[in-house]
N, CA, C and O atoms as a Tripos MOL2 file, in Angstrom:
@<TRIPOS>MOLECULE
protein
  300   299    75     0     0
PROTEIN
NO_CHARGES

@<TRIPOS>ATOM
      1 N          89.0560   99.7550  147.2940 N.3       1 UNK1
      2 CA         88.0590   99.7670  148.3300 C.3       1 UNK1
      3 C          87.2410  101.0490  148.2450 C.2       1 UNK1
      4 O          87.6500  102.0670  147.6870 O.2       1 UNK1
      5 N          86.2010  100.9430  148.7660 N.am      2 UNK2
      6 CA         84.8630  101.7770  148.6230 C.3       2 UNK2
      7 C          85.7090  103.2110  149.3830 C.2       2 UNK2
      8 O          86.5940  102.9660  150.2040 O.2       2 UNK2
      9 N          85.4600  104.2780  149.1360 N.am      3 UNK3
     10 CA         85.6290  105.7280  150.4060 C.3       3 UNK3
     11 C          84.3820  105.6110  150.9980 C.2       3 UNK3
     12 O          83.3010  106.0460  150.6010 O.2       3 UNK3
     13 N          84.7280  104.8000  152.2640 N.am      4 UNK4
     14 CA         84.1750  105.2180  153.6190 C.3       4 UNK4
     15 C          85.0500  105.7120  154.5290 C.2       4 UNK4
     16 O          86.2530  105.8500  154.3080 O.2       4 UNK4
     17 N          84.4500  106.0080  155.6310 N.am      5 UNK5
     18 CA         85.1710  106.7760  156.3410 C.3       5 UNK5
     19 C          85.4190  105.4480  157.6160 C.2       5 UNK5
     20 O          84.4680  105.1110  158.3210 O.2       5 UNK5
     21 N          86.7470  104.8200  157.7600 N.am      6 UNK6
     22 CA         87.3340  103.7740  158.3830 C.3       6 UNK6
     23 C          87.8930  104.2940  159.9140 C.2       6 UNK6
     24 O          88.5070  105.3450  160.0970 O.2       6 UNK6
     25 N          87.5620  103.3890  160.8740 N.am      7 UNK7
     26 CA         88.4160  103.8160  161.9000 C.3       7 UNK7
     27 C          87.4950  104.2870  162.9060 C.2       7 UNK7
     28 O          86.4370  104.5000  162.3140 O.2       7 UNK7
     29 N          87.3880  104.5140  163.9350 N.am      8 UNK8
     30 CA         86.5120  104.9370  165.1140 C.3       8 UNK8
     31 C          85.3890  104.8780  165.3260 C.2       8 UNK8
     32 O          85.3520  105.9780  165.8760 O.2       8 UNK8
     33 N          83.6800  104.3100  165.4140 N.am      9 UNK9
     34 CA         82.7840  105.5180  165.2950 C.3       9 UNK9
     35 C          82.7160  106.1150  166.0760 C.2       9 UNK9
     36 O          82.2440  107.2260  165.8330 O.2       9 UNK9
     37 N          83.0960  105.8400  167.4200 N.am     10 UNK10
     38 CA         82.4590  106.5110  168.6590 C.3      10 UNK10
     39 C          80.9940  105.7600  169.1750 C.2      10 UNK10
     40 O          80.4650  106.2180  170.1880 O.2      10 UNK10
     41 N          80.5160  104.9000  168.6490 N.am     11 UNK11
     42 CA         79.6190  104.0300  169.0480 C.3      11 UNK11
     43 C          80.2830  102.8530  169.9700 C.2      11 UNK11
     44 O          81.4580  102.5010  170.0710 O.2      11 UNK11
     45 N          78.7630  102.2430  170.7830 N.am     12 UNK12
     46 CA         79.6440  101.0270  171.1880 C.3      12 UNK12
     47 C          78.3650  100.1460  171.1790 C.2      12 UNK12
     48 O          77.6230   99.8700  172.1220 O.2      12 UNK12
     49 N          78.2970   99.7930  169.9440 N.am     13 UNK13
     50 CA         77.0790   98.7290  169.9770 C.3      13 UNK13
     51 C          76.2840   97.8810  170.7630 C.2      13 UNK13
     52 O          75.0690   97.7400  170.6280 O.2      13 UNK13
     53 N          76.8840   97.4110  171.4530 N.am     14 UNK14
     54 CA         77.2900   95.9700  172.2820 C.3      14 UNK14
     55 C          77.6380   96.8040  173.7940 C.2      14 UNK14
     56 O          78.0380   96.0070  174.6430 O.2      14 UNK14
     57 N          77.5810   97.8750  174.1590 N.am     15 UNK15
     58 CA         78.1620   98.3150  175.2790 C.3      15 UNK15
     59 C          79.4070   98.3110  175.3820 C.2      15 UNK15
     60 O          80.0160   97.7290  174.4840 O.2      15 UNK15
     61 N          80.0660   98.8410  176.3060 N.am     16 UNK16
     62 CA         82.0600   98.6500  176.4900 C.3      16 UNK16
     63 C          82.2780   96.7920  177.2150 C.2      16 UNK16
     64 O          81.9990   96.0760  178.1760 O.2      16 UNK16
     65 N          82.9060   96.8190  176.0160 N.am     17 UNK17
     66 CA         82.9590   95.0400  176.6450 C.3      17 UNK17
     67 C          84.1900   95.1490  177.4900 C.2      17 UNK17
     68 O          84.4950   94.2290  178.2490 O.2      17 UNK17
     69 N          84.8220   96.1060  177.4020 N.am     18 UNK18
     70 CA         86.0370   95.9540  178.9410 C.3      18 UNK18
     71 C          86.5410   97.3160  179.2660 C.2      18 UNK18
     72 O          85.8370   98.2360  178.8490 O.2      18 UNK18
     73 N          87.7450   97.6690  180.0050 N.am     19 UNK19
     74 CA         88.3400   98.9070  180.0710 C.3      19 UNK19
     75 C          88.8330   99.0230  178.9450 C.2      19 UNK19
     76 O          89.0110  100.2220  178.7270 O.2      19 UNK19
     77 N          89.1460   98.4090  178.1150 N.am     20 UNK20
     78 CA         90.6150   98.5750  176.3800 C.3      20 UNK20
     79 C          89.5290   99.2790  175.3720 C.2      20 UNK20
     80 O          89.8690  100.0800  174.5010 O.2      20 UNK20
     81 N          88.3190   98.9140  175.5850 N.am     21 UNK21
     82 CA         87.4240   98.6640  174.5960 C.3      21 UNK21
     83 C          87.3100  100.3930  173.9470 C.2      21 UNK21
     84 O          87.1100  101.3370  174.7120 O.2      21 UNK21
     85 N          87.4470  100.5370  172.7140 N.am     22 UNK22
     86 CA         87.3400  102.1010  172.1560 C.3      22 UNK22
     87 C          86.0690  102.1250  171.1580 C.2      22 UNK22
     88 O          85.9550  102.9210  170.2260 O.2      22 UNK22
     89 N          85.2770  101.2820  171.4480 N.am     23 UNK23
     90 CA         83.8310  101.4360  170.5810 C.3      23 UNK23
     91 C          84.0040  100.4610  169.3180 C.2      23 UNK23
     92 O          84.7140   99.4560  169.2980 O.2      23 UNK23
     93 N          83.0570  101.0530  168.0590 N.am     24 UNK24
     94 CA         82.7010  100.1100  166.8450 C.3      24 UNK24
     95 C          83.8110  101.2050  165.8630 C.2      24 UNK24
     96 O          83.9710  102.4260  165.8540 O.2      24 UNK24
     97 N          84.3960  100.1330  165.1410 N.am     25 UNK25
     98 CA         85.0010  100.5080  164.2060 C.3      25 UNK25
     99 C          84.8430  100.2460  162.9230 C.2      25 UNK25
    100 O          84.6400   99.0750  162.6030 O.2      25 UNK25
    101 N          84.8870  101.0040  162.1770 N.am     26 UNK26
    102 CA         84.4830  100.4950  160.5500 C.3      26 UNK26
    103 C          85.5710  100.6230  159.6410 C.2      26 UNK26
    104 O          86.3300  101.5720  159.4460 O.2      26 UNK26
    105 N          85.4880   99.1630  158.9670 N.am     27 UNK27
    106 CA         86.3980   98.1380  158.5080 C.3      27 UNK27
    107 C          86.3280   98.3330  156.9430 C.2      27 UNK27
    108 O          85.2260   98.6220  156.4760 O.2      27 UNK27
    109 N          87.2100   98.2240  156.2430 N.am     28 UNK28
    110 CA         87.1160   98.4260  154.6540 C.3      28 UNK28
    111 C          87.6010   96.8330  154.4080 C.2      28 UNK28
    112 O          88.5080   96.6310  155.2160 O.2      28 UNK28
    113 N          87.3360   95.5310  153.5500 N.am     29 UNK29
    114 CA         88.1250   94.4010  152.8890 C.3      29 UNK29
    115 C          87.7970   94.2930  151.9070 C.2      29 UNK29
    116 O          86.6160   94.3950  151.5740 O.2      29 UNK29
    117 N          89.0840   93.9650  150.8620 N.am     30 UNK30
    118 CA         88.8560   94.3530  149.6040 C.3      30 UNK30
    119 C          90.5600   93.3790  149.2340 C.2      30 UNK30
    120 O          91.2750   92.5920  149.8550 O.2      30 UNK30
    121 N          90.5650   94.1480  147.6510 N.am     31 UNK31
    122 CA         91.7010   92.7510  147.4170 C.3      31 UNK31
    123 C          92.7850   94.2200  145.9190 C.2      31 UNK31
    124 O          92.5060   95.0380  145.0420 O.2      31 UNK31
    125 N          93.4880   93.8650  146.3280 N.am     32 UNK32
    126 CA         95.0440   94.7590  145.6700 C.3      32 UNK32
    127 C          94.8350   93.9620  144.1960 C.2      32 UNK32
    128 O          94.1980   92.9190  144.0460 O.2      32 UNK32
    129 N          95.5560   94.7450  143.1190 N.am     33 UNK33
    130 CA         95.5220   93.8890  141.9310 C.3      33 UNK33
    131 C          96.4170   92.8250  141.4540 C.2      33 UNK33
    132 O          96.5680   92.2870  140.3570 O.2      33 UNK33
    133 N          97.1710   92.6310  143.0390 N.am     34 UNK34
    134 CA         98.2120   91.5300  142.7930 C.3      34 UNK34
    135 C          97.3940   89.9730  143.6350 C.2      34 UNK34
    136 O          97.8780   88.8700  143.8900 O.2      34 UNK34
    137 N          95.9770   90.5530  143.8750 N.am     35 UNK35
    138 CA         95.2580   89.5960  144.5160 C.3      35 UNK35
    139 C          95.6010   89.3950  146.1110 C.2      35 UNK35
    140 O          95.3620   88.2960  146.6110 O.2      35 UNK35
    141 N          96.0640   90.2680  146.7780 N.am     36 UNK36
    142 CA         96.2270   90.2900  147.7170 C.3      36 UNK36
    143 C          94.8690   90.8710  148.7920 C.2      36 UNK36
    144 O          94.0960   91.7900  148.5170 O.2      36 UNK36
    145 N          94.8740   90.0820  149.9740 N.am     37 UNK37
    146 CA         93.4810   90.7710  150.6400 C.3      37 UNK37
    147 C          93.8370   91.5980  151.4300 C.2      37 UNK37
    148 O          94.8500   91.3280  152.0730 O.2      37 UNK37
    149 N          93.3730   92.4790  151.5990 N.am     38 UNK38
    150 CA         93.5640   93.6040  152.8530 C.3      38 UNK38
    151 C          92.1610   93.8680  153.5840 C.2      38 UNK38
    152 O          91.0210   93.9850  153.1340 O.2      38 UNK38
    153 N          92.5660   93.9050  154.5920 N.am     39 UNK39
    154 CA         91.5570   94.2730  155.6750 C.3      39 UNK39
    155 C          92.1020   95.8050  156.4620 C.2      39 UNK39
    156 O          93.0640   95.8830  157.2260 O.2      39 UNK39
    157 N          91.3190   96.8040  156.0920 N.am     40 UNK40
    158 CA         91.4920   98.1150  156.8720 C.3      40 UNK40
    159 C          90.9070   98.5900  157.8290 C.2      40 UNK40
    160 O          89.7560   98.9580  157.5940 O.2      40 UNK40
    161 N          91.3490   98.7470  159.0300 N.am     41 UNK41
    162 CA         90.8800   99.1750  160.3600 C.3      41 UNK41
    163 C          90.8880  100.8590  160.4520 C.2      41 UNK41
    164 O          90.2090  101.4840  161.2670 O.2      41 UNK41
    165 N          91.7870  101.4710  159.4600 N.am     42 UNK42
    166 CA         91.4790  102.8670  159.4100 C.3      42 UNK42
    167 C          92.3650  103.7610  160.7420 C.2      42 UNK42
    168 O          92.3970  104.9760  160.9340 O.2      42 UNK42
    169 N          93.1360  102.4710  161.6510 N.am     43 UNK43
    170 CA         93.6190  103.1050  162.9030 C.3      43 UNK43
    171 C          94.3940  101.8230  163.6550 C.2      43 UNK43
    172 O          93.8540  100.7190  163.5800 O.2      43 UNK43
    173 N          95.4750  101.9450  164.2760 N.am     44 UNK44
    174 CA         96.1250  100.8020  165.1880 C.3      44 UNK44
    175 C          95.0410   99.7910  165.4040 C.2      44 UNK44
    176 O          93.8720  100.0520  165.1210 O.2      44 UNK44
    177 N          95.2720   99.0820  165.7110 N.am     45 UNK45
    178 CA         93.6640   97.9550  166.3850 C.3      45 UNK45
    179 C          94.8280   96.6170  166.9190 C.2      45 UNK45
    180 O          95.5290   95.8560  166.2520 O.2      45 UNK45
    181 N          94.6330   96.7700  168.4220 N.am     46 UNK46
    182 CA         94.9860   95.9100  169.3890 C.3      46 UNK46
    183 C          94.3840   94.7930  168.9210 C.2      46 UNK46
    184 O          94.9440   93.9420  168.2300 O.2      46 UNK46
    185 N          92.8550   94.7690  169.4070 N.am     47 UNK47
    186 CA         92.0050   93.3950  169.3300 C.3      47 UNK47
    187 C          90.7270   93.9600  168.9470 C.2      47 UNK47
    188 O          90.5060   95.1100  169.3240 O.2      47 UNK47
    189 N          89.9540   93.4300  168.3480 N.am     48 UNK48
    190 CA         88.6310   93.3200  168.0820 C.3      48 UNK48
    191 C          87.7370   92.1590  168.2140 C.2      48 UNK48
    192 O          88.1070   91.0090  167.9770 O.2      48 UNK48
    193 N          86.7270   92.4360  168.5400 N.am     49 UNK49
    194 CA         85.3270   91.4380  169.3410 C.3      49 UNK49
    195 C          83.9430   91.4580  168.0340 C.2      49 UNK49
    196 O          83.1640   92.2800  167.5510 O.2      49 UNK49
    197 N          84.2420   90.1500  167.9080 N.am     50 UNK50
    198 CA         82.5170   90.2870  166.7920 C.3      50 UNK50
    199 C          81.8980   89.3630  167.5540 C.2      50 UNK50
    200 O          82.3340   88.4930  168.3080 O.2      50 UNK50
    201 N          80.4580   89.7970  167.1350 N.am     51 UNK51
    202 CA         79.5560   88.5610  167.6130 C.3      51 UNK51
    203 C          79.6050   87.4800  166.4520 C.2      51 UNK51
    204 O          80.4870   87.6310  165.6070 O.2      51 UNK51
    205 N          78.8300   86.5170  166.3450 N.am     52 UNK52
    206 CA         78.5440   85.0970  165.6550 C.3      52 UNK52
    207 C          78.8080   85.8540  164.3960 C.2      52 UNK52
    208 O          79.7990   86.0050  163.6820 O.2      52 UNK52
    209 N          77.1820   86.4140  164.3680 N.am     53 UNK53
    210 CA         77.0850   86.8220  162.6020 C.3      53 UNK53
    211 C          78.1280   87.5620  161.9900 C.2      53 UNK53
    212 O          78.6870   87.2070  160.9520 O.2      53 UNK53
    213 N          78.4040   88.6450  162.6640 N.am     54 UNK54
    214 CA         79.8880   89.5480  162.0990 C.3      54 UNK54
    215 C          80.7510   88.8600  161.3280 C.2      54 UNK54
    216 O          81.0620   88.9770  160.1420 O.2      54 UNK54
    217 N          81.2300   87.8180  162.5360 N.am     55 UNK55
    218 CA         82.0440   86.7960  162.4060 C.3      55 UNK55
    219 C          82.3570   85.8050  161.1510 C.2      55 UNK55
    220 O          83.4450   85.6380  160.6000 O.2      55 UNK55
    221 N          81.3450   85.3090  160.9070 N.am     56 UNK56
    222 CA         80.7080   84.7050  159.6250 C.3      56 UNK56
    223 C          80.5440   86.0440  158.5250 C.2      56 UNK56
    224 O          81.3270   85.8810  157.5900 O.2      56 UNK56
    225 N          79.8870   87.0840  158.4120 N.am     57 UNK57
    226 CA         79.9500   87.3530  157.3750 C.3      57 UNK57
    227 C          82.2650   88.3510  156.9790 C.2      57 UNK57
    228 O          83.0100   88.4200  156.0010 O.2      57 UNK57
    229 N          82.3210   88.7390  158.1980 N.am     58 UNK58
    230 CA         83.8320   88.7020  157.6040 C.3      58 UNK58
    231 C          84.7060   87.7320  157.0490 C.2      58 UNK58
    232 O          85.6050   88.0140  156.2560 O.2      58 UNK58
    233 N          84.3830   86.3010  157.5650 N.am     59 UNK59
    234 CA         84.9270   85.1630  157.5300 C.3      59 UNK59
    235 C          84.3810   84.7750  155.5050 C.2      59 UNK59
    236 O          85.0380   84.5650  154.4850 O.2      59 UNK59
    237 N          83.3170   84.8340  155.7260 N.am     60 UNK60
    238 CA         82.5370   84.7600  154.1030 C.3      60 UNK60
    239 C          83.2980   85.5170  153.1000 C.2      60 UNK60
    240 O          84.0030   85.0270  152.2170 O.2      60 UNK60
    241 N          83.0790   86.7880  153.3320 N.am     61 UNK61
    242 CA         84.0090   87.8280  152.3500 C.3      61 UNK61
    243 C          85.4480   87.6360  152.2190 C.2      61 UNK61
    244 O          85.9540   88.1110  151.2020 O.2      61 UNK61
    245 N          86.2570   86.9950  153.0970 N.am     62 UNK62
    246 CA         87.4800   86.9460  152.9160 C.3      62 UNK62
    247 C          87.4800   85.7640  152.1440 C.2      62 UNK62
    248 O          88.3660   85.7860  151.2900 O.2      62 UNK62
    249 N          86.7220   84.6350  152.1490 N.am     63 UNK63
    250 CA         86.2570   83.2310  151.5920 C.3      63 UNK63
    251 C          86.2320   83.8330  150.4670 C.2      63 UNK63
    252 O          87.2870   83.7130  149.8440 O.2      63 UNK63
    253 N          85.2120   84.6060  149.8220 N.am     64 UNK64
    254 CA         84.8420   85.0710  148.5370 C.3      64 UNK64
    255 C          85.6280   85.4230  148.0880 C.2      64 UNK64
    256 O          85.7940   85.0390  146.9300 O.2      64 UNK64
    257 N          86.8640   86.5970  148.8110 N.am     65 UNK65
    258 CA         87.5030   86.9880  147.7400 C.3      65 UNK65
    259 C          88.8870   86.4670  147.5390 C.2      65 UNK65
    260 O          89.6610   86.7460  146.6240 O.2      65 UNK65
    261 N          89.0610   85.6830  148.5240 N.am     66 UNK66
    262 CA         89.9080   84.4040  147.9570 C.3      66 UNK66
    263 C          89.9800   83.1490  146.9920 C.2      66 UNK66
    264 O          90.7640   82.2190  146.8070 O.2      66 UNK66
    265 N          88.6720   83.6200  146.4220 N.am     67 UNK67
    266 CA         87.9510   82.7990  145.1960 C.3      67 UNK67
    267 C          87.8200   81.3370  145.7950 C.2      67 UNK67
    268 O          88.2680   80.3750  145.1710 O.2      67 UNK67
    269 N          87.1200   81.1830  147.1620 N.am     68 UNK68
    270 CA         85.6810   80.0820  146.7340 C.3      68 UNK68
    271 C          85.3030   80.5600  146.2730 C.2      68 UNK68
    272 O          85.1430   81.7800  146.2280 O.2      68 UNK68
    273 N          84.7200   79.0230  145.2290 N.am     69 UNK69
    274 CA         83.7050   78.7680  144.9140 C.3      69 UNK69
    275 C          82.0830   78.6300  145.7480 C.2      69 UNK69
    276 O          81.1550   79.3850  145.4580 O.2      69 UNK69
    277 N          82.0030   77.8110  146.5370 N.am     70 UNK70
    278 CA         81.3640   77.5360  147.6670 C.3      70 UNK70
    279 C          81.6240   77.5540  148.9020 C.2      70 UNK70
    280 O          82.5550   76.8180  149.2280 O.2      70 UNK70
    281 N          81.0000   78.2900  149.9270 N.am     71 UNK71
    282 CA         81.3330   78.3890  151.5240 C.3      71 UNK71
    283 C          79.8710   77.9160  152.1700 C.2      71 UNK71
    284 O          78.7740   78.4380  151.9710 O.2      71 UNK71
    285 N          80.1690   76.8570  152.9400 N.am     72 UNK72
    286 CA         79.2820   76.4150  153.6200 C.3      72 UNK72
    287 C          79.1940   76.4340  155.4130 C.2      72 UNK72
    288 O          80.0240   75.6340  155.8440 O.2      72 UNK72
    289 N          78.6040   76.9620  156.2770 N.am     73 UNK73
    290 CA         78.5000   76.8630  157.1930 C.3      73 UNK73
    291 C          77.6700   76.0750  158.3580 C.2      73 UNK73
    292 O          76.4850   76.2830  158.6200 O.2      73 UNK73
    293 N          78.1650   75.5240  158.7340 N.am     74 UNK74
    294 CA         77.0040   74.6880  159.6850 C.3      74 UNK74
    295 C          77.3020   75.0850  161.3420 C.2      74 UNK74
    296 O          78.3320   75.4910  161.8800 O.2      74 UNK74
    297 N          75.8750   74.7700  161.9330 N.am     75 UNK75
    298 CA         76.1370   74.8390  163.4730 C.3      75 UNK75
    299 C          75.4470   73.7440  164.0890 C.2      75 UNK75
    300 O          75.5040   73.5850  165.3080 O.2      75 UNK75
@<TRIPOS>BOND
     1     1     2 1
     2     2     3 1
     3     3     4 2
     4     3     5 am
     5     5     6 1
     6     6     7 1
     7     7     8 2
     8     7     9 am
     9     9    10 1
    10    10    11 1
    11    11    12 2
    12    11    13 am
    13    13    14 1
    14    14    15 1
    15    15    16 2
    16    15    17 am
    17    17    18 1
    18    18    19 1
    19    19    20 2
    20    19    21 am
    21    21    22 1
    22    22    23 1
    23    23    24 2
    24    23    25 am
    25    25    26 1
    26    26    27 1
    27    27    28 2
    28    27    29 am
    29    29    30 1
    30    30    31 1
    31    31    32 2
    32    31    33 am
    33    33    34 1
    34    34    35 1
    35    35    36 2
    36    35    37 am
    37    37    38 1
    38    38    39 1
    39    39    40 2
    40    39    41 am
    41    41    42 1
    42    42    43 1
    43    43    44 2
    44    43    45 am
    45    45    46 1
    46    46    47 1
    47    47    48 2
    48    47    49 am
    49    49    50 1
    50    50    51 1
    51    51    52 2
    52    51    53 am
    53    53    54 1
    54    54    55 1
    55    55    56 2
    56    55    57 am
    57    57    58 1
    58    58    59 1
    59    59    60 2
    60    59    61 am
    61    61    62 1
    62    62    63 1
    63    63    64 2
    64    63    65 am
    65    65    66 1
    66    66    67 1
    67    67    68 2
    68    67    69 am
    69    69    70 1
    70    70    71 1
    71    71    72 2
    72    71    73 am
    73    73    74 1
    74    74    75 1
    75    75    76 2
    76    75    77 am
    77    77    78 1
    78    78    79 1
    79    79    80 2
    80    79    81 am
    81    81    82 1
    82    82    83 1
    83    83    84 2
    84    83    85 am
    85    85    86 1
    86    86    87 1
    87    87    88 2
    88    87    89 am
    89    89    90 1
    90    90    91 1
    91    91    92 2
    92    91    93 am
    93    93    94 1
    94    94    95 1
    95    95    96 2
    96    95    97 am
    97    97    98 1
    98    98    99 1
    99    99   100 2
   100    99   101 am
   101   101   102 1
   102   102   103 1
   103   103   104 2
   104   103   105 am
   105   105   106 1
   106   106   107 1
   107   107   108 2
   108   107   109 am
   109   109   110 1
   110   110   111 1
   111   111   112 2
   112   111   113 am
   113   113   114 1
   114   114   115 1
   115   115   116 2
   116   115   117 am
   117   117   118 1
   118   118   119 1
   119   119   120 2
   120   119   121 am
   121   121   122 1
   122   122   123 1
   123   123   124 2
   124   123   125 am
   125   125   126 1
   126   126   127 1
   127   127   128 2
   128   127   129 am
   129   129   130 1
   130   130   131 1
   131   131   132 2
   132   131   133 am
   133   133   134 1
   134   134   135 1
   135   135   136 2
   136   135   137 am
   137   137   138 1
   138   138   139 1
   139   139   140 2
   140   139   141 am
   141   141   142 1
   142   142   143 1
   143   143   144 2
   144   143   145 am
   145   145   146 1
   146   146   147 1
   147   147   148 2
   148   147   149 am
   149   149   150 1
   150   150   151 1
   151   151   152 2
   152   151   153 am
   153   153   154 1
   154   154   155 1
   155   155   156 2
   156   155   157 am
   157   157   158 1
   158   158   159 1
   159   159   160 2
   160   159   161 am
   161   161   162 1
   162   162   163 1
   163   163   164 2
   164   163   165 am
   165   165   166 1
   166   166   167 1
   167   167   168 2
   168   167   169 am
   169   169   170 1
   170   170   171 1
   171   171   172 2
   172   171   173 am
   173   173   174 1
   174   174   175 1
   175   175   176 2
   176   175   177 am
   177   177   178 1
   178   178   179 1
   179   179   180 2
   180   179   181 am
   181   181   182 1
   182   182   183 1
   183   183   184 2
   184   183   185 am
   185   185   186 1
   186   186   187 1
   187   187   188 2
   188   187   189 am
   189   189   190 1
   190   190   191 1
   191   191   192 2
   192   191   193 am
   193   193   194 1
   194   194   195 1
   195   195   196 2
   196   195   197 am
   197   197   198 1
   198   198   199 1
   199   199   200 2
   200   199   201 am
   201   201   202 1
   202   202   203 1
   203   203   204 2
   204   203   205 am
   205   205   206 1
   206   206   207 1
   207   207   208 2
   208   207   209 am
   209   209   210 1
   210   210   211 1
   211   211   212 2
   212   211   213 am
   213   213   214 1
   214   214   215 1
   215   215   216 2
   216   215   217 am
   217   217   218 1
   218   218   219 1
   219   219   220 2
   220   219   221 am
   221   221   222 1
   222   222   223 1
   223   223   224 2
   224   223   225 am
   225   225   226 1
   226   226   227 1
   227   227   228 2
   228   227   229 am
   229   229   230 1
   230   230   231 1
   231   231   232 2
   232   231   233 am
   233   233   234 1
   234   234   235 1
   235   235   236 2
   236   235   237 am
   237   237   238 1
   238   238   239 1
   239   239   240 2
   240   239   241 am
   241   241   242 1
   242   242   243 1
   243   243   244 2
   244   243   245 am
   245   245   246 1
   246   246   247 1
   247   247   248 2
   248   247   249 am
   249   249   250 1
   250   250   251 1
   251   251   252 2
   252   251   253 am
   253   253   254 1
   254   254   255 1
   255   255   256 2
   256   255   257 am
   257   257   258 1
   258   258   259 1
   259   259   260 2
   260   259   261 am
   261   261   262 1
   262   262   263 1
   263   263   264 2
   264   263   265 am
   265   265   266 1
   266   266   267 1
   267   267   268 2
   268   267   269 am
   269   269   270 1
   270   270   271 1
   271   271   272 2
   272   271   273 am
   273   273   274 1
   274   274   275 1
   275   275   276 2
   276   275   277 am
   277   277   278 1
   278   278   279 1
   279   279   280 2
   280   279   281 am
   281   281   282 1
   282   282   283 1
   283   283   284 2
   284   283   285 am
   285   285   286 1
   286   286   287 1
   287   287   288 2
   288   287   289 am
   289   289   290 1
   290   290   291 1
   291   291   292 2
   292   291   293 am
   293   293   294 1
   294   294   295 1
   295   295   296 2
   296   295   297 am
   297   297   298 1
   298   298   299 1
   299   299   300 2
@<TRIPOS>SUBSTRUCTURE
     1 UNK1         2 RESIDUE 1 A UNK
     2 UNK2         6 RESIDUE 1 A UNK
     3 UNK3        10 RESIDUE 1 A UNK
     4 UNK4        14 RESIDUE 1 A UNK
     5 UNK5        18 RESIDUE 1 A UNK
     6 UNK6        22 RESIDUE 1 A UNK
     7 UNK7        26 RESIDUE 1 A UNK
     8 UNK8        30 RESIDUE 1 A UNK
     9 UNK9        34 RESIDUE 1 A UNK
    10 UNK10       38 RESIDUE 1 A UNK
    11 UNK11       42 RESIDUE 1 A UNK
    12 UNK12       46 RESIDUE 1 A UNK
    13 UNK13       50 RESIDUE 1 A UNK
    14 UNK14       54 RESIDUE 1 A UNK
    15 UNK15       58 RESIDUE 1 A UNK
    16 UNK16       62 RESIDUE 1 A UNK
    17 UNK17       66 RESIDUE 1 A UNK
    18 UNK18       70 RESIDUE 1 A UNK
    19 UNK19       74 RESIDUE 1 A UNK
    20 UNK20       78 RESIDUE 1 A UNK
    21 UNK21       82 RESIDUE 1 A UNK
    22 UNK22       86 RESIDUE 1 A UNK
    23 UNK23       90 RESIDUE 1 A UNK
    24 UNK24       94 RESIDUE 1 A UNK
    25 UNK25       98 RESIDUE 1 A UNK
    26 UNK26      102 RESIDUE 1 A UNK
    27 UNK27      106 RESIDUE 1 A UNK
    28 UNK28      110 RESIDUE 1 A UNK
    29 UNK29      114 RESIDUE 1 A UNK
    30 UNK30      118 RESIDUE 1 A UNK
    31 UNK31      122 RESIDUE 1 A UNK
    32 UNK32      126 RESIDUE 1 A UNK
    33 UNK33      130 RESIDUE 1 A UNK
    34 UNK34      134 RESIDUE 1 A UNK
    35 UNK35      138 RESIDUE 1 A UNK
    36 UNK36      142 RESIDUE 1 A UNK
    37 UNK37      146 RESIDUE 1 A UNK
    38 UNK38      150 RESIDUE 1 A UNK
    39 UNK39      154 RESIDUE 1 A UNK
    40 UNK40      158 RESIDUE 1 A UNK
    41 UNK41      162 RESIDUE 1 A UNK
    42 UNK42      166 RESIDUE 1 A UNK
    43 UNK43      170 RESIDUE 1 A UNK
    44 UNK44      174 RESIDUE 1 A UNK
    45 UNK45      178 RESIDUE 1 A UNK
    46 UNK46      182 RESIDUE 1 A UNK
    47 UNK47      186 RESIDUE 1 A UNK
    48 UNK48      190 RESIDUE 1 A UNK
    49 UNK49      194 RESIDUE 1 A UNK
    50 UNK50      198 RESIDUE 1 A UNK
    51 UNK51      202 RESIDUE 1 A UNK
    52 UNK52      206 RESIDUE 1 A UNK
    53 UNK53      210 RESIDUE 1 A UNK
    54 UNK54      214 RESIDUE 1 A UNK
    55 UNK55      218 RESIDUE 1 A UNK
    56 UNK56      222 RESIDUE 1 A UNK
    57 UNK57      226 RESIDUE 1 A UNK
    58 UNK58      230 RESIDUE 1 A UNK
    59 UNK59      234 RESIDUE 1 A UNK
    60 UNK60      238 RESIDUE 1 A UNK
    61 UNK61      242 RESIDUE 1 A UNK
    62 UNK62      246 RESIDUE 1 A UNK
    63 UNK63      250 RESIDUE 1 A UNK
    64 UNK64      254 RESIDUE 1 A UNK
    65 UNK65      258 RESIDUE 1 A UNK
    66 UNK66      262 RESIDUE 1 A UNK
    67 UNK67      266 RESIDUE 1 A UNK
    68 UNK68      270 RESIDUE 1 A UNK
    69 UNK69      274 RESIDUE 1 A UNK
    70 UNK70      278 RESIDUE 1 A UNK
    71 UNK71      282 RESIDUE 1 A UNK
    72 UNK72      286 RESIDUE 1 A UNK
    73 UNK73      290 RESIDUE 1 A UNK
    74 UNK74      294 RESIDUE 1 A UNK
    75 UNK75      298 RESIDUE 1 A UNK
């Protein structure tokens, strides 16, 4: 996975969506050479909130690097 810097920003994009809420966090996904996927939060993570698109494009990348071929989405 890329060196970014994972875990907190201190932003809150979207506003505080509740009291739990600790801002935007940035996420590393990527895949081990035993083909395994990992998703890095950089820090504990209770729960996390995406909107639509987020949603879809995390959902895509984990698609991708689980080797589809094709991912199709409809609404």
């Amino acid at each position: 996975m890329k060196n970014i810097k994972l875990g907190p920003t201190g932003n809150f994009p979207r506003g505080k969506l509740n009291a739990e809420d600790e801002g935007g966090l940035a996420i590393a996904l990527g895949k081990n050479p035993d083909g395994v996927i990992i998703m890095d939060f950089g820090k504990e993570v209770g729960w996390i909130g995406l909107n639509q698109a987020t949603a879809i494009n995390i959902a895509r990348s984990i698609l991708t690097l689980a080797g589809a071929k094709r991912i199709e989405i409809e609404f």
